[in-house]
C-alpha positions as CSV (number, residue, x, y, z in Angstrom):
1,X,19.1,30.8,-40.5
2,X,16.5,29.3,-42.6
3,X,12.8,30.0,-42.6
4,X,12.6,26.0,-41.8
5,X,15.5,25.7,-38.7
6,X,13.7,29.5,-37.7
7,X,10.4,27.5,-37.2
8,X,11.8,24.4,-35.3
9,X,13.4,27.1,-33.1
10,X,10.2,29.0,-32.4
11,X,8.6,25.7,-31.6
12,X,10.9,24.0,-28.7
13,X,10.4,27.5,-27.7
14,X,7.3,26.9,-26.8
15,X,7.4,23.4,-25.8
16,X,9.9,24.9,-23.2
17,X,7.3,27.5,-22.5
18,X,9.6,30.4,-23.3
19,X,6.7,32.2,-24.8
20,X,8.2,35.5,-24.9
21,X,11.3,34.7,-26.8
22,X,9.0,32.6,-29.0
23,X,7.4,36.0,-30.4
24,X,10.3,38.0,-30.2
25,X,12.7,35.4,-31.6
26,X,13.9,37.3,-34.6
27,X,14.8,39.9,-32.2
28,X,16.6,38.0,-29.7
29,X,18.0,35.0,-31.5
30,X,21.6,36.7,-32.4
31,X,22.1,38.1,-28.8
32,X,25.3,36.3,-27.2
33,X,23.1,34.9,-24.2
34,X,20.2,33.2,-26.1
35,X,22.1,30.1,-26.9
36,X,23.2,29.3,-23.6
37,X,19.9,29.9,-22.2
38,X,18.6,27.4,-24.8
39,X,20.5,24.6,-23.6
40,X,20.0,25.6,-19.6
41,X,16.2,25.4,-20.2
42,X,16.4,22.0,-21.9
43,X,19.0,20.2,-19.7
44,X,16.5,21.3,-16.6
45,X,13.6,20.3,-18.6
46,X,14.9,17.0,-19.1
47,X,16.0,17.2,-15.2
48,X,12.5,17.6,-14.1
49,X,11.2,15.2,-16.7
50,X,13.3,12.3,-15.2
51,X,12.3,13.3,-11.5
52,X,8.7,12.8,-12.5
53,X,8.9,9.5,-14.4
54,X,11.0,8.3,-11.3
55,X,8.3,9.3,-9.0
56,X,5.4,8.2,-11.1
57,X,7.3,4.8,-11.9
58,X,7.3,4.0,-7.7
59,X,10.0,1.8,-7.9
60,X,11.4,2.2,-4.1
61,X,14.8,1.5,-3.1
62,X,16.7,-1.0,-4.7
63,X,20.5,-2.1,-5.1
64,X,21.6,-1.3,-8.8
65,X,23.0,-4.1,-10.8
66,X,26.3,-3.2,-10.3
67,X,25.9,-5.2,-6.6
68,X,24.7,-8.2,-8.4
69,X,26.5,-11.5,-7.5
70,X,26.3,-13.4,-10.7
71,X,28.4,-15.9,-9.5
72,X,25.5,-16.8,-6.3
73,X,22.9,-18.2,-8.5
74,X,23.6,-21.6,-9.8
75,X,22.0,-20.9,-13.1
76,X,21.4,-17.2,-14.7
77,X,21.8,-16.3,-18.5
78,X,24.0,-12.6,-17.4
79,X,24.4,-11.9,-21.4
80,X,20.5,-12.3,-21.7
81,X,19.8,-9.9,-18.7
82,X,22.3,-7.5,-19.9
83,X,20.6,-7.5,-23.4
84,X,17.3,-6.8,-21.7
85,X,19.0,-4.0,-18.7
86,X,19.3,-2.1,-22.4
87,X,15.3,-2.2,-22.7
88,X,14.7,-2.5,-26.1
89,X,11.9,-5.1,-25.3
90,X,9.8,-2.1,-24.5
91,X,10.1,-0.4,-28.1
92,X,9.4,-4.0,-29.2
93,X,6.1,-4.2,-27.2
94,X,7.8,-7.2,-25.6
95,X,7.5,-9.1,-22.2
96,X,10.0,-10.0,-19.5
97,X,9.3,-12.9,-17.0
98,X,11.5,-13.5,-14.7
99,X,11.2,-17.0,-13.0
100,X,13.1,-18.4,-10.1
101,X,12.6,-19.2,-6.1
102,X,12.7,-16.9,-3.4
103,X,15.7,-14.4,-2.3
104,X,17.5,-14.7,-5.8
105,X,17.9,-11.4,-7.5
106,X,13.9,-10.9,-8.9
107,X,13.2,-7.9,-7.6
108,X,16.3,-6.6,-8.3
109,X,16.4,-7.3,-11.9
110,X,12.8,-5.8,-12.4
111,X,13.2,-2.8,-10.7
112,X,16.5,-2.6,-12.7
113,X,14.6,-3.1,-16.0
114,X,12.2,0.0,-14.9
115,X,14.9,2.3,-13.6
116,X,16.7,1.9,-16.9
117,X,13.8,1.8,-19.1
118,X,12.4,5.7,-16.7
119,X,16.6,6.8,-18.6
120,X,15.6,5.9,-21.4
121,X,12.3,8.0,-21.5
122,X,9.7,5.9,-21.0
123,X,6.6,6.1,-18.9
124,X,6.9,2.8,-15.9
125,X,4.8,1.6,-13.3
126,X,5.9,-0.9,-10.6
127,X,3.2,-2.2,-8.1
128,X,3.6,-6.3,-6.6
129,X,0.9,-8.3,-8.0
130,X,-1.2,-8.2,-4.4
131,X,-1.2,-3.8,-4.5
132,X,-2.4,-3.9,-8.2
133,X,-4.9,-6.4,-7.5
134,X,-6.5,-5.3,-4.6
135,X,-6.6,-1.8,-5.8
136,X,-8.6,-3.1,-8.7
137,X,-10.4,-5.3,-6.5
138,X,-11.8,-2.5,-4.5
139,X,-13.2,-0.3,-7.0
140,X,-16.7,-0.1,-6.3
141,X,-18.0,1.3,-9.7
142,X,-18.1,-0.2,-13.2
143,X,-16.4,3.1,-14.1
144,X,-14.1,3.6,-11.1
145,X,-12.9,0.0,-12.4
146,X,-12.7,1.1,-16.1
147,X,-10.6,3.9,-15.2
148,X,-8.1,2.2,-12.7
149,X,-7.7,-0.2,-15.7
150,X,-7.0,2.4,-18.2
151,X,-4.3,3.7,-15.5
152,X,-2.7,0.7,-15.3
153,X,-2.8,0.4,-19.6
154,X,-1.3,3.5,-20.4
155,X,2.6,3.1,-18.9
156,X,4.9,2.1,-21.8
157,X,6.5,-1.1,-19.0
158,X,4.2,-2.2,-16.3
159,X,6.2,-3.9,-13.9
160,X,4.4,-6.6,-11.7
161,X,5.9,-8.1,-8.8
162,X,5.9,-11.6,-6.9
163,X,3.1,-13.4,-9.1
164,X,2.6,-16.7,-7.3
165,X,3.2,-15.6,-3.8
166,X,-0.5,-15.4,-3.1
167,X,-3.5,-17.3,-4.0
168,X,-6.0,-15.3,-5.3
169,X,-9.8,-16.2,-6.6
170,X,-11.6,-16.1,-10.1
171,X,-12.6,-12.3,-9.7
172,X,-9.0,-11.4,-9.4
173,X,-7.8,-13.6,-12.3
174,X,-10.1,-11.9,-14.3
175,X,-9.0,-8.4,-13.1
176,X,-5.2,-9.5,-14.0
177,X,-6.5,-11.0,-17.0
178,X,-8.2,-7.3,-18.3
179,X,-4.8,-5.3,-17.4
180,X,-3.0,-8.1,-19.6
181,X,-5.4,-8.4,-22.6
182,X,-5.7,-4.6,-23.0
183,X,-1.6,-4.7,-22.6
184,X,-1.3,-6.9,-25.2
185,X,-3.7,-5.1,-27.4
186,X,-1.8,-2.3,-27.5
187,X,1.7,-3.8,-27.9
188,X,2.8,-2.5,-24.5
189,X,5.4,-4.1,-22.3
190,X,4.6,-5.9,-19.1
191,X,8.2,-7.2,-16.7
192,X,7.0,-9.7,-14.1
193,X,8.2,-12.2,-11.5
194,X,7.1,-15.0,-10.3
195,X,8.0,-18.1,-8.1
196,X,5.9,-20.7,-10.2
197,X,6.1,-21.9,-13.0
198,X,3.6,-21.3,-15.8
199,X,1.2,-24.9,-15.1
200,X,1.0,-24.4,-11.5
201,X,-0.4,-20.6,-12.2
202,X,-3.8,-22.4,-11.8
203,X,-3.0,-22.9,-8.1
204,X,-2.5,-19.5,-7.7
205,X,-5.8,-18.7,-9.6
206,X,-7.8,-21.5,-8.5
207,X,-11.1,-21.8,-10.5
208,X,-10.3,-19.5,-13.2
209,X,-11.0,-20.1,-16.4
210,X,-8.9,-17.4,-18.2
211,X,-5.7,-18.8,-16.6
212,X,-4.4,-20.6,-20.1
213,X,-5.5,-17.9,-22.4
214,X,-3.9,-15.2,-19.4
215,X,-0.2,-17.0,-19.7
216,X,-0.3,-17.3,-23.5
217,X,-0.7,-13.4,-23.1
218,X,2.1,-13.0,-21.5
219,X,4.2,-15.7,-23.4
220,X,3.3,-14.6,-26.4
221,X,5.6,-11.5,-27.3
222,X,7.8,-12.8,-24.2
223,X,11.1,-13.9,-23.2
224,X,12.0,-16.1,-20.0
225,X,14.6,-15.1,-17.7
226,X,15.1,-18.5,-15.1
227,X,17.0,-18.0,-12.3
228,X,18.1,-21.1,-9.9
229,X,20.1,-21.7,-6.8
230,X,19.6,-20.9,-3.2
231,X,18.4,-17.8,-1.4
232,X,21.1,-15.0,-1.6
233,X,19.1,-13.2,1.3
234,X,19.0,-16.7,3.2
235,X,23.1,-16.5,2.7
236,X,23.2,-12.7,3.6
237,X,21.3,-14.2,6.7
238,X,23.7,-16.8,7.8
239,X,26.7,-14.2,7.0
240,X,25.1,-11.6,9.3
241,X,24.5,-14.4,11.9
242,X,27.8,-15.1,12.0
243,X,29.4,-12.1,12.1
244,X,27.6,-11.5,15.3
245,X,28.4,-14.3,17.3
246,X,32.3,-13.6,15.8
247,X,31.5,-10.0,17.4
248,X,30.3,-11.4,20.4
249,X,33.2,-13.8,21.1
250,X,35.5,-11.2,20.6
251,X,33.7,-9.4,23.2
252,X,33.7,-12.6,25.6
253,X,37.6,-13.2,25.1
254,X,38.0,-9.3,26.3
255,X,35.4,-9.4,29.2
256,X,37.5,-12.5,30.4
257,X,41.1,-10.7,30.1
258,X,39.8,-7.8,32.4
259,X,39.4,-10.0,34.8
């Protein structure tokens, strides 16, 4: 083994915190145990790696895009989404927004982006638009504030959901405004939803000023994903709705037979 391949060996050593092996490497590298142990320590550092990023990113539950109905909406771009399910808008420094009424797949899709983007390595956050602006909203301290925003700066994808759903007043837009300036400062990606399009945002921020500059943020270094057609939860709805009643009948017809 070369002096070179001897050092990078001593060094993932370390970074896997087998210290002892590290000093003693010329000793123990030829035993016929050391490889394997090698590759155990990194598959379970990798292991714990991903169970922190996943608990860190806070997605929740969600169904994996395997359980999407493309065929419900009446208008969705699948080869775009399935370009951006690969998540190289976030080495890109890119945006996602996602666009489209209620109960059609938003959620989904963002929480999608995040999971894949926590495989591929990368640091995510996911907090709905109300959560991250009311925790920012309640810092009480020019510092407590500075730090919440640095919090919220430092995740490669920030995920923000249901943009639109709320109205929310000037001091807010301002607070969303700081979290997507410093974003875009340091070319890191931002995936968001929203029910609104991009001129009614200043019904949502009422007042505010920054609203134009805020979207061309976001636009910017951004693609549109639109989504249109009618609520797949309203249809899961009317399906569950009827299934009962065919439940009850059937339990009617058998009631009536009895006697």
């Amino acid at each position: 083994m070369t002096n070179e391949k001897q050092e990078e060996l001593r060094k993932l050593l370390l970074q896997l915190r087998l210290y002892g092996l590290a000093s003693q490497l010329d000793k123990y590298q030829q035993e016929p145990w050391f490889e394997g142990l090698l590759e155990l320590e990194q598959r379970e550092r990798k292991r714990r790696s991903l169970e922190n990023r996943l608990r860190l990113a806070a997605l929740g539950n969600f169904k994996p895009m395997a359980d999407f109905e493309w065929q419900w909406p009446s208008s969705i771009d699948r080869l775009q989404c399935e370009d951006l399910l690969t998540v190289g808008f976030v080495s890109q420094g890119s945006n996602v927004l996602i666009l489209g009424k209620n109960g059609l797949g938003k959620t989904m899709l963002l929480k999608n982006l995040g999971y894949q983007a926590v495989l591929m390595g990368h640091q995510v956050l996911y907090r709905t638009a109300s959560d991250l602006l009311r925790d920012l909203g309640a810092q009480e301290s020019i510092a407590a504030r500075t730090r919440r925003l640095k919090y919220y700066t430092q995740p490669t994808l920030l995920c923000v959901d249901e943009v639109g759903y709320l109205s929310y007043d000037s001091g807010h837009a301002d607070l969303l405004f700081e979290v997507i300036s410093r974003r875009y400062e340091a070319k890191k990606s931002i995936a968001l939803t929203t029910n609104r399009i991009f001129s009614e945002w200043s019904q949502v921020f009422p007042n505010a000023a920054c609203v134009v500059t805020l979207v061309d943020r976001l636009t910017h270094r951004g693609e549109l994903v639109t989504i249109d057609g009618e609520s797949y939860r309203m249809k899961e709805a009317l399906e569950e709705h009827e299934r009962r009643n065919k439940e009850r009948n059937q339990r009617r017809k058998a009631a009536k037979t009895k006697q």
